[in-house]
C-alpha positions in Angstrom: 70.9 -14.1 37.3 73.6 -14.7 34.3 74.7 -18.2 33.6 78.1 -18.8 34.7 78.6 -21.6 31.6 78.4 -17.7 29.3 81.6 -16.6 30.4 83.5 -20.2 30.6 86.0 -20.2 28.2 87.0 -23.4 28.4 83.3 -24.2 27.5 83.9 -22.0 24.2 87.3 -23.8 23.8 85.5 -27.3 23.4 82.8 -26.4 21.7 85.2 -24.9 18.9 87.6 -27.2 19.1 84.7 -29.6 18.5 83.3 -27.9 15.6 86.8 -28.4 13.9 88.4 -31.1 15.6 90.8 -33.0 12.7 88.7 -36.4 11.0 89.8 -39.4 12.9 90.4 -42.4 10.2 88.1 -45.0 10.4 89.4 -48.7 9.8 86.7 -51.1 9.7 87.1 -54.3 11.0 86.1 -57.5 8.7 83.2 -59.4 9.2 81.2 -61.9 8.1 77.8 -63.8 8.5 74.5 -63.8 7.0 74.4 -60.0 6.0 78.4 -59.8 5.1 77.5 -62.3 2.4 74.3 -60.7 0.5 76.3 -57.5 0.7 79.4 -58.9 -1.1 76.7 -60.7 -3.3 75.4 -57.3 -4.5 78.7 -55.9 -5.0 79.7 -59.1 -7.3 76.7 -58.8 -8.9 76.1 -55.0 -9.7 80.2 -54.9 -10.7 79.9 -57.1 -12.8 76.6 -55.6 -14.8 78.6 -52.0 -14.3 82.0 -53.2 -16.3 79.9 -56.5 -18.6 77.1 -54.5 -19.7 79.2 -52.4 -22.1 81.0 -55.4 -23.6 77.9 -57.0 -24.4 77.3 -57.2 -28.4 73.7 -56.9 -29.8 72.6 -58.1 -33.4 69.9 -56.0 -34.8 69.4 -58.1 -38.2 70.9 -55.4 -40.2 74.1 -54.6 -37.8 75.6 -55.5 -34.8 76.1 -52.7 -32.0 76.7 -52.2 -28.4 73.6 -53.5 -26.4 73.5 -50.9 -24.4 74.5 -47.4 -25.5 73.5 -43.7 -25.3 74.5 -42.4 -28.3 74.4 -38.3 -27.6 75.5 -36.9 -31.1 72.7 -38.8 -33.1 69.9 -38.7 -29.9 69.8 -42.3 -29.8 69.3 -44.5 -26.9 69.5 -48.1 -27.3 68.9 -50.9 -24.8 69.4 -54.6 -27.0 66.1 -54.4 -28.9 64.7 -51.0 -27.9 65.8 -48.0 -29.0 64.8 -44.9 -27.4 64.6 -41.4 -29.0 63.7 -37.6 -27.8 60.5 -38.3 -28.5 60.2 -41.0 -25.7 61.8 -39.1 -23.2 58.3 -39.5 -21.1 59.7 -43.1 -21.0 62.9 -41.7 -18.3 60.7 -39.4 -16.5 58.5 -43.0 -15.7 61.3 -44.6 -14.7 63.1 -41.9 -12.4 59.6 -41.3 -10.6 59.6 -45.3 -10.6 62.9 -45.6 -8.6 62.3 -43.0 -6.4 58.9 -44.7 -5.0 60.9 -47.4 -4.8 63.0 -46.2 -2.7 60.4 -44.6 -0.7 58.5 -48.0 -0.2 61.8 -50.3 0.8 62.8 -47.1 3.2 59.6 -47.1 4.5 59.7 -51.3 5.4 63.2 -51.7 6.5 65.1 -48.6 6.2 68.3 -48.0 4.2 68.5 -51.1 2.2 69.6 -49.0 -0.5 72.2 -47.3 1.3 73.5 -50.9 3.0 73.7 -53.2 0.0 73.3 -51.1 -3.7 74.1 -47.6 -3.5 77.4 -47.2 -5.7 79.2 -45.5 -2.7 78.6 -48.2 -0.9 79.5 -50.8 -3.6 82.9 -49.4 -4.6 83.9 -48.5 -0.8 83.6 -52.1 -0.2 85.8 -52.9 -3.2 88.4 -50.5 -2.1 88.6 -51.7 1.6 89.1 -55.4 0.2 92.3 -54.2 -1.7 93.5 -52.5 1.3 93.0 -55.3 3.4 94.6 -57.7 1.0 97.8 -55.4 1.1 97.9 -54.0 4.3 96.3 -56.5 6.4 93.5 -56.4 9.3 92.3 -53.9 10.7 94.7 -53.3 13.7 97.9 -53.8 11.3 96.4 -51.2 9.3 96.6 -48.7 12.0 99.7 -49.8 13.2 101.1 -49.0 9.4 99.3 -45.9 9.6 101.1 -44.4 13.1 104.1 -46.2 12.4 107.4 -43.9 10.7 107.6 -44.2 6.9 109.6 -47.1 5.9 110.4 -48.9 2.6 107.8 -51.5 3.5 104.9 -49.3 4.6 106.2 -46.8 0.8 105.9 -50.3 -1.3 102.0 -51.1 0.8 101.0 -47.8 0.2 102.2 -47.4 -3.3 100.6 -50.5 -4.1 97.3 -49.9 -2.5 96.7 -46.3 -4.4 98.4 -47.6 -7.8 95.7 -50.3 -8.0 92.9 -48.1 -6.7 94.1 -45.6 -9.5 94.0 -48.3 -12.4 90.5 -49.6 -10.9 89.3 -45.7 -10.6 90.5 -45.2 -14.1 88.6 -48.1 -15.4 85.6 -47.1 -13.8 85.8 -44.0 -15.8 86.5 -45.9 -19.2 83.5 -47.6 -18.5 81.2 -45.2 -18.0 82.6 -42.8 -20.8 81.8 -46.5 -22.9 77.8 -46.1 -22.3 78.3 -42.6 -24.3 80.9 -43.6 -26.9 81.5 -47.2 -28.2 83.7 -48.8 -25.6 85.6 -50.8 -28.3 86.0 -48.4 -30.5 87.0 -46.2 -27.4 89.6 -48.8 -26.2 91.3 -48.7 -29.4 91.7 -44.9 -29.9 93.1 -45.4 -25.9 95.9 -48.0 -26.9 96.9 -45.3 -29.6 96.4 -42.2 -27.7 93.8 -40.8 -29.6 91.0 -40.2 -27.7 89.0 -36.9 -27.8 89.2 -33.8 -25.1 85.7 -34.8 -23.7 86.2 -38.0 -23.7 89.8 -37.4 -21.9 88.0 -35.1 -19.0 85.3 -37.3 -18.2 87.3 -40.7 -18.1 89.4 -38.8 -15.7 86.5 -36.9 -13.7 84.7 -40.2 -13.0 88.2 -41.6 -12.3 88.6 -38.9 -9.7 85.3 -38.9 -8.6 85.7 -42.8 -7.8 88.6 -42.5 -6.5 88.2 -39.9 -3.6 84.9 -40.9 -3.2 85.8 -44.6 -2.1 89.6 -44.2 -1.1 89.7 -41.6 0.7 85.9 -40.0 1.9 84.4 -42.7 2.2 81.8 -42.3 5.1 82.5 -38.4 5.1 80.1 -39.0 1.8 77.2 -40.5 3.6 77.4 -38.2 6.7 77.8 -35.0 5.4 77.4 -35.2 0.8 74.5 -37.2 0.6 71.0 -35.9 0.7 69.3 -39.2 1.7 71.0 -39.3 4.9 69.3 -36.1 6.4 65.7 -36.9 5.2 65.6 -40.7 5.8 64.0 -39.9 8.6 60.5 -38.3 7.3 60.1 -42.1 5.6 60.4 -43.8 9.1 58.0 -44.3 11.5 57.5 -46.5 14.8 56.8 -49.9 12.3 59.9 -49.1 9.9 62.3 -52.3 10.1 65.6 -50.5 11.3 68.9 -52.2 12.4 68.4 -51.7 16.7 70.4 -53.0 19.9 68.2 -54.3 22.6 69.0 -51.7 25.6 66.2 -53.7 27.6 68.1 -57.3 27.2 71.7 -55.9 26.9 71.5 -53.2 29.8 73.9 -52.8 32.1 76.7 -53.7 29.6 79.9 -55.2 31.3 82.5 -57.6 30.9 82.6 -61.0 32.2 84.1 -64.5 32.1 82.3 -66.5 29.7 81.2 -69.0 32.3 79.0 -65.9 34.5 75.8 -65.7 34.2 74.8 -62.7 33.5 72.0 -62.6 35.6 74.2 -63.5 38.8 76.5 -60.2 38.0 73.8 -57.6 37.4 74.4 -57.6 34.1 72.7 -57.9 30.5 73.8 -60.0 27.6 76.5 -57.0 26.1 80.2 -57.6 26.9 81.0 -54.3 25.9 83.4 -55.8 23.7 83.0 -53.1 21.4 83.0 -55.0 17.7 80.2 -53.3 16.6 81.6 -50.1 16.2 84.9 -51.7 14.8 83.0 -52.8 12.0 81.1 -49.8 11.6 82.0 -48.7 7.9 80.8 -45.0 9.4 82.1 -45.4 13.0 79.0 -44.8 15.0 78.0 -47.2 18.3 74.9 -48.4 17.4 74.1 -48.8 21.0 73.4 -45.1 21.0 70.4 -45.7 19.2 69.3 -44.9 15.7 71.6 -42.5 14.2 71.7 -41.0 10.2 74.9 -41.9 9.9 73.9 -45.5 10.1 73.6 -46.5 6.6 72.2 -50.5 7.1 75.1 -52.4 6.2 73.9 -54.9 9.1 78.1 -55.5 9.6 77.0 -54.9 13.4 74.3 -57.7 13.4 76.7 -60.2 12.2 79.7 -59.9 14.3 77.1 -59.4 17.7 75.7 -62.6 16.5 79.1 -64.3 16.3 80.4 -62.9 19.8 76.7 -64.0 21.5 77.7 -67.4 20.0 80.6 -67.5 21.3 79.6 -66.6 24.7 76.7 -69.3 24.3 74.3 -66.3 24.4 70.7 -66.1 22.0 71.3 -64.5 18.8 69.4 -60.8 18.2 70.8 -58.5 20.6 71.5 -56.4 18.0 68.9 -57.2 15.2 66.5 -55.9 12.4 63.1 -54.5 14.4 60.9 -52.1 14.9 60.7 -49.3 17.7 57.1 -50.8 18.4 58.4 -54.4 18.8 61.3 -53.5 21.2 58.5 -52.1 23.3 56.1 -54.7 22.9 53.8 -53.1 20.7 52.5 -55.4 17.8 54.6 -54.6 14.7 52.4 -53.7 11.4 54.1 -54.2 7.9 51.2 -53.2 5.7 50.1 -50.3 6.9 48.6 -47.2 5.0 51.6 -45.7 3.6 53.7 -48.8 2.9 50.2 -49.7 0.9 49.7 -46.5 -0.7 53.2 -46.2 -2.1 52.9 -50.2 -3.2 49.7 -49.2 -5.1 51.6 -46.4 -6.8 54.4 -48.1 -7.6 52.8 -50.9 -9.2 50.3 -49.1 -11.4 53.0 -46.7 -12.2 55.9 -49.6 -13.3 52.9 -51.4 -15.2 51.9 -48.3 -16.5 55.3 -47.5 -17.8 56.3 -51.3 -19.1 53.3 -51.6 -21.4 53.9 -48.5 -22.6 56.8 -49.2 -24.0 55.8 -52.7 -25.2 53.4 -51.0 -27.5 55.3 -48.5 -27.8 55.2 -47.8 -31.8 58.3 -47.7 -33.7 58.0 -44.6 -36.0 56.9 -41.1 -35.9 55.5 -38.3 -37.7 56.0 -34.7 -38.3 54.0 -32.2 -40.7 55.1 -29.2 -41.6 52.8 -27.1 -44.1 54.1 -24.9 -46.4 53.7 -21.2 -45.2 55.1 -19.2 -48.0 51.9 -20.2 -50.3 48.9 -20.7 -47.8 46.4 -22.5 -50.4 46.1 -22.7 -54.2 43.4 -22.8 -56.8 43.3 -25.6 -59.1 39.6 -25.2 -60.9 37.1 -26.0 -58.5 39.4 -27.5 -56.1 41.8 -26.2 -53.4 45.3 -27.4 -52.8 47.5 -27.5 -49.7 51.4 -28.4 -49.4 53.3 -30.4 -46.8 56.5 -31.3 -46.2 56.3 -34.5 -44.0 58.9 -35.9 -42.0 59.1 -39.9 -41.8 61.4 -41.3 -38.3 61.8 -45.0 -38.3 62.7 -45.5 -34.6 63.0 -49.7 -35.2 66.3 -51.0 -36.0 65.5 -52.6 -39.5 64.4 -50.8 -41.7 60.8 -50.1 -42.9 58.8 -48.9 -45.5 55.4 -47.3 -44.8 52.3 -46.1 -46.2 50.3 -42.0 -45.8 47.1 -42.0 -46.0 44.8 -38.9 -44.9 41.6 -39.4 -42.4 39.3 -36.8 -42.9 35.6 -35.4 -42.8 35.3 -33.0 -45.8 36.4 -34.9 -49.2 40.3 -35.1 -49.1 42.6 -36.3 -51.9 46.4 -37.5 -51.5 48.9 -36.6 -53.9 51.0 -38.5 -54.8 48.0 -41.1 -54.1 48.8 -43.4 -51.2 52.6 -42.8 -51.1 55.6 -45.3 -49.9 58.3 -44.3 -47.8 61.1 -46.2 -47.0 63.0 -45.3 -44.5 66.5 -46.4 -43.3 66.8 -47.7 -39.6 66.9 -44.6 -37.8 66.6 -42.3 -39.9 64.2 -39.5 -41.1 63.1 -39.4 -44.5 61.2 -36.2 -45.7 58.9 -36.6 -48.1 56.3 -33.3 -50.4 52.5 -33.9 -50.5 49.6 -32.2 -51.7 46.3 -32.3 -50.4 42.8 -31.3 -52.6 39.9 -30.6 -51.0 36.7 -30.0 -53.2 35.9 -25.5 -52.8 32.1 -25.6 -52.6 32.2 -29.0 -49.7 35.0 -27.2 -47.5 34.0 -24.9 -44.7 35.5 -21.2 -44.7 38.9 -20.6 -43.9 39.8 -24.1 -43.3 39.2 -27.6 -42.0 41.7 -30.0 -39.8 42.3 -33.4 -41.1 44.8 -36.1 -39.9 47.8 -38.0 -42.2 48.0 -41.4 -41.0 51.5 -43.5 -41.4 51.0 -47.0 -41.9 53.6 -49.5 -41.3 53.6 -51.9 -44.4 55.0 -55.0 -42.8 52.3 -54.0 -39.8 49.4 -52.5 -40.4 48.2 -52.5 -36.7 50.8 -50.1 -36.3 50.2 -46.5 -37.4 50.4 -43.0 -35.7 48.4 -39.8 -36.4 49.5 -36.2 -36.7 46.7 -33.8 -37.0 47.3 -31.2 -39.2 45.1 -28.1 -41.0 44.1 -27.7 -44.5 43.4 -23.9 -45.3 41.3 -22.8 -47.6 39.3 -19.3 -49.0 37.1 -17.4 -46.3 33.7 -17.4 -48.2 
């Protein structure tokens, strides 16, 4: 027998028409509370880092500079004291596999935190939705402006609204092009219109970027552009702190006067007033049950909270749990893979930090002279090598070579000094002498050691080859 449903067209009709049906505008009610407040916390706080940090002068003893700066043209990265080169690019790798096991273990305890309360998409959305609430009002006078005709008033609210999302968006993208290029220096070729074609295109990209990002696709970027969203769920499991309602407590939902009991009518604790999904920056009815389009912002929690107190009902219909504690199963926090990734993360961030706390501020490259492989001075046997000295500090530094060897090996110049500008390379000619009859044939391999003067604990190695006659 053939299914009836394969020749509806009207069946077809929705299914296509639901497939492209036109993005309803979502207008999120204001709320606040307990969660409200560390999320506009956050967004005070990681603003202000964002557009301070750049402003933020260091002294290095021998200049002053931007504290934080990645200075692409001369492969310098500095952060206040430290300054990072090529060389320690094993330091970034650390730190990206560092904040992606972070983000594995605080997913893995209580679900998007990241998403709810850091993630810049987040962050920024949450700034632009406070300007458009300061000049187009709440929520419902909002949509009112938006089905009402074009007038004067609603031109002069809108104007206003994008013009200062523009200027913000533009900003942003001054900013961020300042963590490449001097931001004062950059600011000063702005006010005279002199800034350079890359600089131009990314102060404007980022603009862009910012602003269509958080004026105008806001939660189309979590739902559909973001990665995170559709494997969130391979980090969850039945012990994973997530953001729930209560079906058990709030089932059947139904209005009432605020003087029912609920218990009289047949009903649970929800009103079915609906303010959880009003405040829903991503639209969804958390009632439904866990959806990826929920991205933890908690703004559900805090206005359920302030209608059960209202009603004089307990607090937590809709709360932060755990799919075993809503079915009375004992929750467990440290289990194995919240304690494997802990384990990880710790050894790996320790790992990392004292790496870079002794991390040594010089380097040392050898480069032997290949046009003449050896030469014959009497009884002894010279090699050349051109050495090149990086001081990676920010002062600058004079140091001592010195060779570490097994067979009988002479320095010349004897016991050189280099001195080296802060960051800068310094190339400097040797010659080693090794005596014929005490070297091996063909060859030995020998190390030059670079001494720091004003530090002697601090030296690195570069193993190098001394070649010599085959018998």
């Amino acid at each position: 027998m053939i299914d009836a449903h394969l020749f509806d067209k009207s069946a077809d009709s929705s299914l296509e028409q639901s497939l492209y049906e036109r993005r309803q505008r979502i207008y999120p009610r204001q709320v606040h509370g307990l969660f409200a407040s560390m999320r506009v916390t956050g967004v005070i706080v990681l603003m202000g880092i964002f557009y301070g940090l750049a402003w933020i002068r260091y002294d290095t003893g021998e200049s002053v500079r931007q504290a934080v700066l990645w200075n692409l043209p001369e492969r310098k990265f500095h952060i206040f004291s430290l300054t990072f080169w090529p060389q320690d690019f094993i330091y970034l790798t650390a730190l990206l596999i560092v904040a992606a096991l972070s983000l594995f273990f605080f997913t893995a305890i209580a679900g998007r935190l990241w998403c709810g309360y850091a993630c810049p998409q987040t962050v920024w959305t949450e700034v632009f939705l406070w300007i458009e609430r300061k000049i187009e009002g709440s929520r419902s006078r909002q949509m009112k402006l938006a089905e009402g005709p074009w007038t004067l008033e609603k031109l002069a609210k809108r104007t206003a609204k994008h013009g200062i999302w523009i200027a913000l968006s533009l900003w942003t993208g001054l900013t961020f092009v300042g963590y490449f290029t001097p931001i004062r220096e950059l600011g000063s070729r702005l006010l005279v219109f002199q800034l350079g074609g890359w600089e131009t295109f990314w102060i404007l990209f980022y603009g862009l970027a910012t602003y269509g990002n958080a004026g105008w696709l806001r939660e189309q970027v979590c739902k559909h552009m973001c990665p995170y969203a559709r494997f969130q769920g391979a980090m969850f499991d039945r012990d994973t702190l997530i953001i729930s309602y209560d079906k058990a407590r709030g089932e059947p939902r139904g209005a009432r006067r605020k003087s029912a009991g609920p218990a009289a009518l047949g009903l649970g604790d929800c009103i079915n007033c609906t303010m959880c999904v009003q405040v829903c920056p991503t639209g969804i009815d958390i009632r439904d049950g866990l959806q990826y389009e929920c991205i933890g912002c908690a703004a559900c929690i805090d206005t359920c909270n302030e209608v059960m107190d209202k009603i004089g009902y307990p607090r937590g219909l809709i709360r932060y749990t755990t799919e075993n504690a809503l079915e009375g199963v004992r929750t467990r926090i440290a289990r194995p893979r919240v304690i494997l990734y802990g384990v990880i993360l710790v050894a790996l961030l320790s790992a990392t930090l004292v790496g870079i706390s002794q991390r040594v501020p010089m380097a040392l490259d050898v480069i032997r002279d290949r046009n003449v492989l050896y030469r014959e001075s009497g009884d002894d046997i010279e090699n050349v090598y051109t050495l090149k000295v990086l001081n990676k500090s920010e002062i600058s530094g004079q140091y001592r070579l010195d060779v570490d060897s097994d067979v009988p090996l002479t320095l010349l110049p004897e016991s050189p000094l280099v001195r080296v500008r802060p960051g800068q390379v310094e190339e400097v000619v040797v010659r080693t002498r090794a005596p014929r009859d005490r070297m091996p044939p063909g060859g030995f391999e020998f190390r030059f050691r670079l001494i720091s003067s004003a530090n002697p604990d601090q030296w690195v190695d570069h193993v190098s080859r001394f070649v010599g006659p085959r018998r």
